[in-house]
C-alpha positions, 0 to 999 in steps of 0.5 A: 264880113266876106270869107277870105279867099286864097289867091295868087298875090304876086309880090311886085318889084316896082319902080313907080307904076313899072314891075320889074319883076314878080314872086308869086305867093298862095295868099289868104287875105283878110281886109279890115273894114272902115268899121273894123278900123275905126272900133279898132277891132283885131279881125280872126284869121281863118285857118291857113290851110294850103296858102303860103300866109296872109295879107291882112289889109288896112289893119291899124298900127296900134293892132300891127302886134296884136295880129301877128302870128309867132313863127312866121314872117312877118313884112309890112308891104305899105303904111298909109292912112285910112281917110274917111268922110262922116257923112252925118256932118252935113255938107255945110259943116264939111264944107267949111272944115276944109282948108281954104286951099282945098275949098278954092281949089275946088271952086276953082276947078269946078268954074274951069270945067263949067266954062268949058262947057258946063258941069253936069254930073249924073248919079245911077243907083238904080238896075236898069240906071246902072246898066246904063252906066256901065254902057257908058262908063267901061268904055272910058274905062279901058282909056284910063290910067288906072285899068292901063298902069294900075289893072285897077279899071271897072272890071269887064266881067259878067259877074261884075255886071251881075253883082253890080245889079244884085246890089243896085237891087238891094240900093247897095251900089251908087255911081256918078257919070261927068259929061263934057259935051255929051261925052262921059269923061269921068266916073265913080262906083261906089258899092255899100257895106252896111252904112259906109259907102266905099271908093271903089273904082274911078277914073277919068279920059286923060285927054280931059285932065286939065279941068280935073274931071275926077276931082269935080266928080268925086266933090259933086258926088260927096256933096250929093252924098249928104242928103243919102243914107249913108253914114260914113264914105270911104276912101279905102286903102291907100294914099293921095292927095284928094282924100287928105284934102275931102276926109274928116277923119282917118287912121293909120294903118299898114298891109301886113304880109304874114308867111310860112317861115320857109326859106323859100318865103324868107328869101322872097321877102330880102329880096322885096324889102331890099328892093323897096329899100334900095328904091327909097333910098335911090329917092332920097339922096338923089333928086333929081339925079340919076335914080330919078332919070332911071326910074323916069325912064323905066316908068316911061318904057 
């Protein structure tokens, strides 16, 4: 398991991909993984030294009161499910447990992309394939969504460079490339914690979003990823429809922010969580209508 580090974890205002503000915090986190969810084990917390408390990060919400700690102040930040794919199914059989929409979806966006041009997806998992990769894949990167809204993009470091090869070295790493034409328009990086394989880092050119490059990647790179070693592939933290629709199995589970019961910690958190309220409640009784507008706008600012 990795040691936990402490580190500047802003606590974010948001309306969709918009901060509007930020309140930053010390924070030592601590990530369940895939394995840890789905033996539902309670993780131990290291000692909180300087840091101003804990982000705990994909805990099941059956282990929520096991974790907590009295006297300090507890905040759920998000409840998603944890998706995964048990590999060990094979793919006739995941195949045939997807829903009829999912599987005619995904047929059908695979024939759209083939007539456009032909589907050819790459796979590198290799150092020097992976070098390769990266040449291609972090210049499409820094096009994408998720590095410009999200900061979430291939990173575009020499220590991810270095690690990216360290692992490539012990076959801990897999990453697919899609090409329209020549040209590189969707990619996946994919590193592995024992036998799970995790989702990353991914992305696709916006100029190619209507043939669902990312869609078509991720379904071909799965349908490789039955014939691996692996036992297990992970969707990570977070939402979305493509993991619901691919996933064979997935666990509840929430971010919980532990903090000093300080006023200054006290104070950040009314003012997150009534943020996020007045948000969520904007949403519901105004389709629509004038918060709909304003968060458009801010989105779009």
């Amino acid at each position: 398991m990795t040691a936990p580090q402490a580190f500047e974890s802003p606590l974010r205002l948001e309306i969709g991909a918009r901060t509007l503000a930020t309140i930053s915090r010390r924070i030592l986190r601590v990530a369940w993984s895939l394995d840890d969810v789905l033996a539902g084990r309670v993780r131990p917390l290291p000692p909180i030294g300087q840091a101003d408390g804990y982000l705990l990060t994909s805990v099941p919400e059956a282990l929520l009161d096991a974790v907590r700690i009295g006297g300090m102040v507890a905040h759920v930040r998000q409840r998603y499910c944890r998706w995964h794919v048990d590999l060990s199914v094979g793919h006739a059989a995941w195949s045939a447990g997807l829903s009829a929409n999912a599987r005619a979806g995904l047929r059908r966006k695979a024939k759209r992309l083939t007539a456009a041009g032909g589907l050819d997806a790459r796979a590198y998992r290799t150092p020097d394939e992976l070098a390769q990769f990266y040449a291609l894949a972090r210049p499409l990167s820094a096009m994408t969504y998720q590095e410009r809204l999200l900061d979430a993009g291939l990173p575009d470091t020499d220590a991810f460079r270095v690690l990216t090869a360290l692992l490539a070295g012990q076959d801990a790493v897999r990453a697919w490339l899609l090409f329209h034409a020549g040209q590189p328009i969707a990619y996946l990086w994919c590193a592995a914690e024992g036998e799970t394989l995790r989702y990353d880092y991914v992305g696709h050119d916006p100029a190619f979003a209507h043939l669902s490059p990312g869609a078509v990647l991720h379904a071909e790179a799965l349908r490789r990823l039955f014939d691996d070693r692996f036992a297990r592939f992970d969707f990570t933290e977070g939402e979305g429809q493509h993991k619901r629709q691919l996933a064979t199995g997935g666990t509840p589970c929430a971010d919980l922010l532990l903090l000093r019961p300080t006023l200054a910690n006290r104070a950040a958190l009314l003012a997150f969580a009534g943020f996020n309220g007045a948000v969520a409640a904007g949403k519901r009784v105004s389709r629509g209508g004038v918060a709909k507008r304003l968060g458009d706008r801010l989105r779009r600012a």
